[in-house]
C-alpha positions in Angstrom: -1.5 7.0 -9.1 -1.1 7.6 -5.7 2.3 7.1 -3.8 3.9 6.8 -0.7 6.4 9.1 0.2 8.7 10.0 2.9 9.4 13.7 3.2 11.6 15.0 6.1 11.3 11.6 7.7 7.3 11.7 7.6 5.2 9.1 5.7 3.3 11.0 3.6 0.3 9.2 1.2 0.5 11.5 -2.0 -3.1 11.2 -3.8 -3.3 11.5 -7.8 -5.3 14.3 -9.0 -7.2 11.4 -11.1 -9.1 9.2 -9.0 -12.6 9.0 -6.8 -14.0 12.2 -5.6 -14.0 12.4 -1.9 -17.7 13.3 -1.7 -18.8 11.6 1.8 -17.5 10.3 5.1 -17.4 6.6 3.2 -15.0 8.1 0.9 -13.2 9.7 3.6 -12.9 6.7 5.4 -11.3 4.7 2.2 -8.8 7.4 1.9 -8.0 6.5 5.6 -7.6 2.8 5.3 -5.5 3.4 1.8 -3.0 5.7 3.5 -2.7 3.5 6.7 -2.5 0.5 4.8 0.7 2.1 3.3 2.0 3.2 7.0 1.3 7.0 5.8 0.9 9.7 8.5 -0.3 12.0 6.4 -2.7 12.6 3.6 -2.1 14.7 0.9 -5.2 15.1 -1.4 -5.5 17.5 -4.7 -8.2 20.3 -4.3 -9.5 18.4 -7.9 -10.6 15.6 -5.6 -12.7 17.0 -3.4 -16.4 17.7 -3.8 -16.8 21.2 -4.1 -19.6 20.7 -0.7 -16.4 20.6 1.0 -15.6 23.9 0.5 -19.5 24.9 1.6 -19.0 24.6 5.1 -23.0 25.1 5.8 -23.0 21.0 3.8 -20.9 20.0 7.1 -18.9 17.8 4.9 -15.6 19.7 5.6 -16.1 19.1 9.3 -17.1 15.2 9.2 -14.3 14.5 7.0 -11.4 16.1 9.1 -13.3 14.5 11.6 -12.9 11.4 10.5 -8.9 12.1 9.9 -8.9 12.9 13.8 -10.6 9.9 14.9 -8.4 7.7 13.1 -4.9 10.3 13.6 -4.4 10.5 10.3 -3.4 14.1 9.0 -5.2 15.9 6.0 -3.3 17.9 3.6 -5.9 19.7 1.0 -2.8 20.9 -2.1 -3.9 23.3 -4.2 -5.8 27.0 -5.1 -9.1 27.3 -3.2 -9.1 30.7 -3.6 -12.4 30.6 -5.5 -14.0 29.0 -2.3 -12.3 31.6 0.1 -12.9 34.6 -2.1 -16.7 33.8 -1.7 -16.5 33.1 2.2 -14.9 34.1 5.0 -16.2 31.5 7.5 -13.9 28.9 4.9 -11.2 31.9 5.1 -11.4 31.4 8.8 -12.0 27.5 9.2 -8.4 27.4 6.7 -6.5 30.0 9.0 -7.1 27.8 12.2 -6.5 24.7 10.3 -3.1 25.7 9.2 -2.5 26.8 12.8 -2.4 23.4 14.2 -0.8 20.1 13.4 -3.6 18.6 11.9 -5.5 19.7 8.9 -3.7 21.9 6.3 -4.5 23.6 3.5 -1.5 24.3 1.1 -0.9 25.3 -2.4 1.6 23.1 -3.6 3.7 19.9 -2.6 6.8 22.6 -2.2 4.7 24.2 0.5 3.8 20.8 2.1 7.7 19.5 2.1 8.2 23.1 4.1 5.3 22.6 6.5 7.0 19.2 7.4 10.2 20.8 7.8 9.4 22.7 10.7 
């Protein structure tokens, strides 16, 4: 069950690990309207969720989704150990380092790492 949470004064729309895959920008988009329906800022979504295209960033599904989270300023929090999908590319390696550069799209392993991203 997904929840709404605030975490260092930041709405945050916590995802269940059970639920829809996020396989297309349609899915994307009902992610969106669920999190802003609750008055969330932020999404935080389970690696289990995901579609492993995702991670294939030649499928372009990586890059219409966070797109989509742009469009609609919505921030994407992927939680959880993608290291199989970086081990077997560094253009994901690279596409994760930038995302966790900015204030945007990040990739982190566990809520404890999200609650310290917000922090700062």
């Amino acid at each position: 069950m997904s929840t709404l949470q605030t975490i260092h004064d930041v709405p945050v729309f916590l995802c269940a690990a059970e639920g829809a895959r996020i396989a297309s920008e349609a899915d994307a988009l009902d992610l969106i309207g669920d999190a802003g329906y609750q008055g969330a800022t932020w999404a935080a979504v389970p690696v289990e969720r995901f579609d492993d295209r995702f991670f294939e960033l030649r499928s372009r599904l990586a890059g219409d989704i966070v797109q989509k989270f742009v469009n609609y300023r919505m921030g994407l929090v992927v939680v959880g150990d993608i290291s199989r999908f970086t081990e077997a590319s560094s253009a994901l390696r690279d596409f994760v380092r930038e995302c966790n550069r900015g204030r945007q799209t990040w990739f982190v392993a566990d809520e404890a790492e999200l609650r310290e991203r917000l922090a700062a």
